[in-house]
C-alpha positions in Angstrom: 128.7 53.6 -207.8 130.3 53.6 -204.4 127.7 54.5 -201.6 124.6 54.6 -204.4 122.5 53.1 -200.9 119.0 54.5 -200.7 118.9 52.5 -197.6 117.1 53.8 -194.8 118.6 56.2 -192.6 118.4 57.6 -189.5 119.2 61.4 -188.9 122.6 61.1 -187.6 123.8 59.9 -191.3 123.1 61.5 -194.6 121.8 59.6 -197.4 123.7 57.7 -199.7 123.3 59.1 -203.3 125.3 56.0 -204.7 126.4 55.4 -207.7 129.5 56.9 -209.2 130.8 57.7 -206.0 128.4 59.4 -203.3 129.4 58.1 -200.5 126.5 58.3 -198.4 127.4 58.3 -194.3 130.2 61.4 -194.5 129.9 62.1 -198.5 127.9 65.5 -197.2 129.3 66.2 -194.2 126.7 67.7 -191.3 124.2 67.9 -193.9 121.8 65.8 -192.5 118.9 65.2 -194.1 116.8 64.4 -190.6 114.9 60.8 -191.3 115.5 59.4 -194.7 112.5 57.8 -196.2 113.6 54.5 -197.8 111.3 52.9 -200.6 108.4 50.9 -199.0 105.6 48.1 -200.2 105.0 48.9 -204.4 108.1 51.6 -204.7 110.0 48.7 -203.7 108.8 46.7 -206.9 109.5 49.7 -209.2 112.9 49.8 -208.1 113.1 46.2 -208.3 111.8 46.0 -212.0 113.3 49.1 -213.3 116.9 47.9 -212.0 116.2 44.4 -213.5 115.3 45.9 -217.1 118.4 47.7 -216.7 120.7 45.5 -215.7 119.4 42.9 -218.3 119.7 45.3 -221.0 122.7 46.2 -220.0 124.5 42.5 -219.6 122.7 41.4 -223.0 124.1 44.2 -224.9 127.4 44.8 -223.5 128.0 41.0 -224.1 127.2 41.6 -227.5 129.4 44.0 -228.4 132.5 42.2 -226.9 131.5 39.0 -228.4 131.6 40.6 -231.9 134.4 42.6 -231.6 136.4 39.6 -230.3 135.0 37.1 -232.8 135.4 39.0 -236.3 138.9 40.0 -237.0 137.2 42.9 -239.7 135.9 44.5 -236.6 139.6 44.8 -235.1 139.9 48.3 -235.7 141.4 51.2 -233.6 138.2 52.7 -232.7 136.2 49.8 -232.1 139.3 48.0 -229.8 138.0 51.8 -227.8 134.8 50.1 -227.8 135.7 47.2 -226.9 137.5 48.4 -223.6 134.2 50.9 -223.0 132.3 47.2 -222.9 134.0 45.5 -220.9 133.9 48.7 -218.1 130.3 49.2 -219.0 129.4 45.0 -218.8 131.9 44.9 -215.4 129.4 48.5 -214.2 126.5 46.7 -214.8 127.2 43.5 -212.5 127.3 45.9 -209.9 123.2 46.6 -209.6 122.0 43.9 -208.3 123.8 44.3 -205.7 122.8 48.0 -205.1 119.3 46.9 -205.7 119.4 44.5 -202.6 120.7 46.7 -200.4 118.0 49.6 -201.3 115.1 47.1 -200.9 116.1 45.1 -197.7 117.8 48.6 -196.4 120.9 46.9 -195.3 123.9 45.1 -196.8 123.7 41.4 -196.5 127.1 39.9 -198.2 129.5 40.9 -195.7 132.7 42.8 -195.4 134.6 41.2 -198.6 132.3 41.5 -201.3 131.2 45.3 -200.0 134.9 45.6 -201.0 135.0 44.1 -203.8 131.9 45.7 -205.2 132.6 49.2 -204.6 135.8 48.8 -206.3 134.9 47.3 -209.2 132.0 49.5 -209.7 134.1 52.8 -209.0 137.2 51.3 -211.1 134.6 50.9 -214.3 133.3 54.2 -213.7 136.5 55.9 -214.2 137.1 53.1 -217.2 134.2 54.2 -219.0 134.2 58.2 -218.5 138.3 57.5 -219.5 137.8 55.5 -222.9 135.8 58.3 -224.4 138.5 60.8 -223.3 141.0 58.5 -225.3 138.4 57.9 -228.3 137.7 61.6 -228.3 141.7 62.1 -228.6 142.0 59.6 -231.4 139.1 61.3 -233.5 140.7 64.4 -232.9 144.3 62.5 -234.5 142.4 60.4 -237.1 140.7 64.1 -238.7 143.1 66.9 -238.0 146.9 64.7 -238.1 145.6 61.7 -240.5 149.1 61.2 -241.3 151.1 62.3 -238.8 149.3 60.2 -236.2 148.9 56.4 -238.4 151.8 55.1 -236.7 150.1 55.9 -233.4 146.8 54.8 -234.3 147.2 51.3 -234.7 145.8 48.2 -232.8 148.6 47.0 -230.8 148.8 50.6 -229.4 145.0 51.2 -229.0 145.9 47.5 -226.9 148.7 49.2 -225.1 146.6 52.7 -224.2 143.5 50.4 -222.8 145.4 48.6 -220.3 146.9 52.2 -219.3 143.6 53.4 -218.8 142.7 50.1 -216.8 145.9 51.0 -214.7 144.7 54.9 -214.0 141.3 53.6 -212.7 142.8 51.7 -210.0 145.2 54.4 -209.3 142.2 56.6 -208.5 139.9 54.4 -206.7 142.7 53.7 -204.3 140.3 55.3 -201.7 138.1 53.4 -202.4 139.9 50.0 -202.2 141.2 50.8 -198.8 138.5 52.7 -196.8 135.2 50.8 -198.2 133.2 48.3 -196.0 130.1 47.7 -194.2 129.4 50.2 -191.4 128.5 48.8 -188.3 125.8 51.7 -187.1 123.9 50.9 -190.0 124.6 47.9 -191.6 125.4 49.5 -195.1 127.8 49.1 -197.7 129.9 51.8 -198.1 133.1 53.9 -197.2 134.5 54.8 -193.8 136.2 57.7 -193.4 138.8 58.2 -191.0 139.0 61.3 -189.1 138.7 64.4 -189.9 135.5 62.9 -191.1 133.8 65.5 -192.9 137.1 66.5 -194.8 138.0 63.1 -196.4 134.0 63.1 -197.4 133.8 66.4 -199.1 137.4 66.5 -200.5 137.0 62.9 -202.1 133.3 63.9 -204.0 135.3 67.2 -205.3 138.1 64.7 -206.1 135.8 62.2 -208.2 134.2 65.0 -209.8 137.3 66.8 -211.1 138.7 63.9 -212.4 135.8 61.5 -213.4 133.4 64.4 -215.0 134.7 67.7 -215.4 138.3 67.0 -216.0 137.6 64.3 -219.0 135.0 66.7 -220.4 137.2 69.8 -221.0 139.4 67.2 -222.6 136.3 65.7 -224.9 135.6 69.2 -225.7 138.7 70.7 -226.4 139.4 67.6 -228.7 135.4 68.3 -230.9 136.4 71.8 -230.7 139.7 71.7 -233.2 137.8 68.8 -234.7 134.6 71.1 -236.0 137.4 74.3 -236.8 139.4 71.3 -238.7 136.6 69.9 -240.9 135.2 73.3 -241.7 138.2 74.4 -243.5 138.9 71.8 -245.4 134.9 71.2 -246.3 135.4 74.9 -247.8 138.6 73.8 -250.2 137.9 70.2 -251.2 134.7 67.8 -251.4 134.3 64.9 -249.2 136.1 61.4 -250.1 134.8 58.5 -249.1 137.7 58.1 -246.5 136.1 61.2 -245.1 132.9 60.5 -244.7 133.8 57.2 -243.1 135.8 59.3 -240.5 133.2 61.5 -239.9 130.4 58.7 -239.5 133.0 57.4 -236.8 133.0 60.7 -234.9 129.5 61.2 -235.1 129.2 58.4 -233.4 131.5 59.3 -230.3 130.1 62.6 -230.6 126.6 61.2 -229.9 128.0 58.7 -227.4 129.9 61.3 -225.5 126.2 63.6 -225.4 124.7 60.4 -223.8 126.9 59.9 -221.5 126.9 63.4 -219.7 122.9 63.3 -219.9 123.1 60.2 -218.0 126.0 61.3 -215.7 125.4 65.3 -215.0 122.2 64.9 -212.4 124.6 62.1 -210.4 127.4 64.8 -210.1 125.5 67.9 -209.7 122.9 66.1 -206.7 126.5 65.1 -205.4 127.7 68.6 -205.4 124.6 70.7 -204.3 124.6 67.8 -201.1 127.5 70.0 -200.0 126.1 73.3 -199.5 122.3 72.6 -199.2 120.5 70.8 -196.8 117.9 68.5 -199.1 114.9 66.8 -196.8 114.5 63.6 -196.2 110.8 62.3 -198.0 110.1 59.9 -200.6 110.8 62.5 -202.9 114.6 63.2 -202.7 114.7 59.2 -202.2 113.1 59.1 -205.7 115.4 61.8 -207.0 118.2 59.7 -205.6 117.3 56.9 -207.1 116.2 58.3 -210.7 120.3 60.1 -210.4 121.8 56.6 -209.6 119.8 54.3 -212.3 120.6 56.8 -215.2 124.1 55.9 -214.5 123.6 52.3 -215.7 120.9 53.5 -218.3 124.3 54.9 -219.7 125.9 51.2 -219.6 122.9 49.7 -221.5 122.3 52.6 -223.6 126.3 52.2 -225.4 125.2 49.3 -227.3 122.1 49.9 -228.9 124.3 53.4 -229.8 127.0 51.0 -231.6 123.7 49.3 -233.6 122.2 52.0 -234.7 125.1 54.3 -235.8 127.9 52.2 -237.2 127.2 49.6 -240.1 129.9 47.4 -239.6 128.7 46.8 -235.7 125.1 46.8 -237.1 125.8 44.2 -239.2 127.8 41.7 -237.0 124.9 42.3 -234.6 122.7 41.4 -237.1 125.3 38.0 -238.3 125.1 37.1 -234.7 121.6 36.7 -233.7 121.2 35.3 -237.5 119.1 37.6 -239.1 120.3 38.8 -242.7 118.9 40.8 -245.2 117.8 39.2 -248.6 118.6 40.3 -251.8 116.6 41.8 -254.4 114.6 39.6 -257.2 116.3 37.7 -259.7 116.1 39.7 -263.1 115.8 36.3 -264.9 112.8 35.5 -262.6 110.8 38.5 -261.0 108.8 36.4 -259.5 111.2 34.1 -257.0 113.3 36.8 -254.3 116.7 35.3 -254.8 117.9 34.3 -250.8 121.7 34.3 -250.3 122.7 31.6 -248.4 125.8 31.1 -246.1 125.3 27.8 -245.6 122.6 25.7 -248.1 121.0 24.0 -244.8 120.2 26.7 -243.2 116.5 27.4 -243.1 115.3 30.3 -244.1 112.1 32.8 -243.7 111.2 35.0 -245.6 109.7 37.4 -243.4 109.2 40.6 -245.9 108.6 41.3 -249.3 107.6 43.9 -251.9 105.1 42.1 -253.9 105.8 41.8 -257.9 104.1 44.5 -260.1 104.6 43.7 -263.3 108.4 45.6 -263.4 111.6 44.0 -262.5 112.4 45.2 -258.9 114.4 45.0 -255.7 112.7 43.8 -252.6 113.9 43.8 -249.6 113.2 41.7 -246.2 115.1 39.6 -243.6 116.7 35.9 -243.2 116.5 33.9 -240.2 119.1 31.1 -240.4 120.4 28.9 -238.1 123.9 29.8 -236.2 125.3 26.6 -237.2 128.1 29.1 -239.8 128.6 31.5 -236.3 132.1 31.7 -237.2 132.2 33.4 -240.6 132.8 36.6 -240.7 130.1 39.5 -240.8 129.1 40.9 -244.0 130.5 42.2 -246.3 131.9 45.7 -244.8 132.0 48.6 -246.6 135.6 49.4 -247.4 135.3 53.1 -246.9 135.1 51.8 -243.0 137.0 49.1 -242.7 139.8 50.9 -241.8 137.8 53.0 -239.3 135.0 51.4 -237.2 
């Protein structure tokens, strides 16, 4: 985030680790890492590629997810109004590598004073957004399975509304470092933050601030919360079977569970390079810078990855995804006429293609494949959602 410049460096400065909040010139102190190899000729275009993947990915999916959460009124549930906040944060993240790309191929910052500001605090302020929204989603699936009814007058939309703009709030609080002490530094021509004196203090004091309170902090919250979760479910699976309002619940914290698991994959090299920069010495070669760079990019892998997560383990979001970029599934065959697959239709204009189906064999039976309409009926809502998680995700 802040400071994730790979730039090239000379050996007064350390590198810049970037992303989530290195902050290269200062962020280690006096560990210099002598001359700092920046990437060069056809490690220049991997960078470049890799970032753009990324970054498109990232915008695509992101985009999707607020679109259908904002569109389908079903989807307006507690958890997913979490999600939607996480999005937003994650989309807002994302805008931000471009920029960091530039600046690690040309090795300097180009855009000036103002939008160095305005770049490292957005990007730090959605960094805290995100690692904070699965704190507070953690905390509501430890309400919605150990206090069900206790917390329902909590868990509600308007105050899931209420608790995101609180979180939005705390960010900026945090990052208030950030906001006032970033800018391009003249000796190198790189985006990032000055330091006033004592120097090495404010550096080392602000990464051990960042980490406490955007990593290791939310964590021991995360897994407190799973923690009376898993010694809450296994009780009560011993005395009753599962409901189908439990299930749902538990589909829905799987789902943060895995998210949660992601996230600190794509976090935990970022913060522990950051943190082993303060007591070791790490040489400068196109190694580390590749190290550097592989710590910074998983960061955003993280942004991209929260999407396809939402697609592939909630049915509701599955579906709306699926209602938005107009492919449905097609019922099975028509019992009064094997042989024609019977195509629901939103909307009788719509074309349709058929694009896969079990062939007939004699015996009445389903087959399944996929409809490609036309968006023309965008607006309707998704389909049909089970009602065992409407209430849920």
């Amino acid at each position: 985030m802040t400071n994730r410049s790979i730039a090239k460096m000379t050996s007064v400065e350390p590198p810049s680790i970037t992303g989530g909040f290195n902050h290269s010139a200062g962020s280690m102190g006096n560990n210099s890492l002598g001359n700092y190899t920046s990437f060069q000729g056809e490690s220049n275009i991997v960078v470049s590629m890799i970032s753009l993947t990324v970054f498109v990915v990232g915008l695509l999916g992101n985009m999707l997810a607020i679109y259908v959460v904002l569109r389908y009124a079903k989807m307006k549930t507690v958890t997913n109004l979490y999600i939607l906040n996480l999005s937003v944060a994650d989309e807002l993240y994302i805008l931000g590598l471009p920029f960091l790309t530039t600046q690690n191929v040309l090795s300097y910052w180009p855009f000036g004073s103002f939008l160095c500001r305005v770049v490292m605090t957005t990007d730090s302020i959605n960094q805290f957004t995100g690692i904070f929204s699965l704190t507070v989603m953690s905390i509501d699936r430890y309400l919605a399975v150990v206090h069900p009814i206790r917390s329902a007058n909590w868990r509600r939309p308007q105050i899931a509304k209420v608790i995101n703009g609180l979180v939005w709030l705390l960010s900026i609080f945090v990052v208030l470092p950030v906001i006032i002490y970033a800018d391009v530094q003249e000796d190198f021509n790189t985006c990032n933050i000055s330091w006033p004196e004592p120097h090495n203090l404010w550096s080392t004091a602000f990464i051990l601030y960042t980490a406490i309170l955007g990593f290791l902090g939310p964590l021991l919250v995360i897994s407190f919360c799973y923690l009376l979760i898993i010694i809450k479910v296994r009780s009560v699976g011993a005395r009753a079977g599962l409901t189908s309002r439990r299930r749902s619940e538990r589909k829905v914290t799987r789902m943060v569970v895995i998210m949660v698991l992601v996230f600190l994959l794509c976090w935990m090299p970022f913060y522990v390079t950051n943190m082993v920069n303060l007591v070791i010495i790490l040489p400068g070669n196109s190694f580390t810078a590749g190290l550097y760079f592989f710590t910074v990019i998983l960061t955003y892998v993280n942004s991209c990855a929260n999407p396809v997560l939402y697609g592939f383990l909630s049915d509701n979001f599955k579906q709306s995804f699926l209602k938005v970029l107009c492919v449905h599934k097609i019922a099975g065959v028509q019992h009064n006429n094997p042989g024609r697959p019977h195509l629901q239709r939103a909307n009788a204009n719509n074309s349709l293609v058929l694009l896969n189906s079990n062939g007939f064999n004699g015996h009445h039976q389903n087959s399944q494949g996929i409809q490609m309409e036309t968006c023309f009926n965008a607006k309707t809502e998704p389909l049909s959602l089970q009602a065992a998680e409407k209430h849920t995700l």
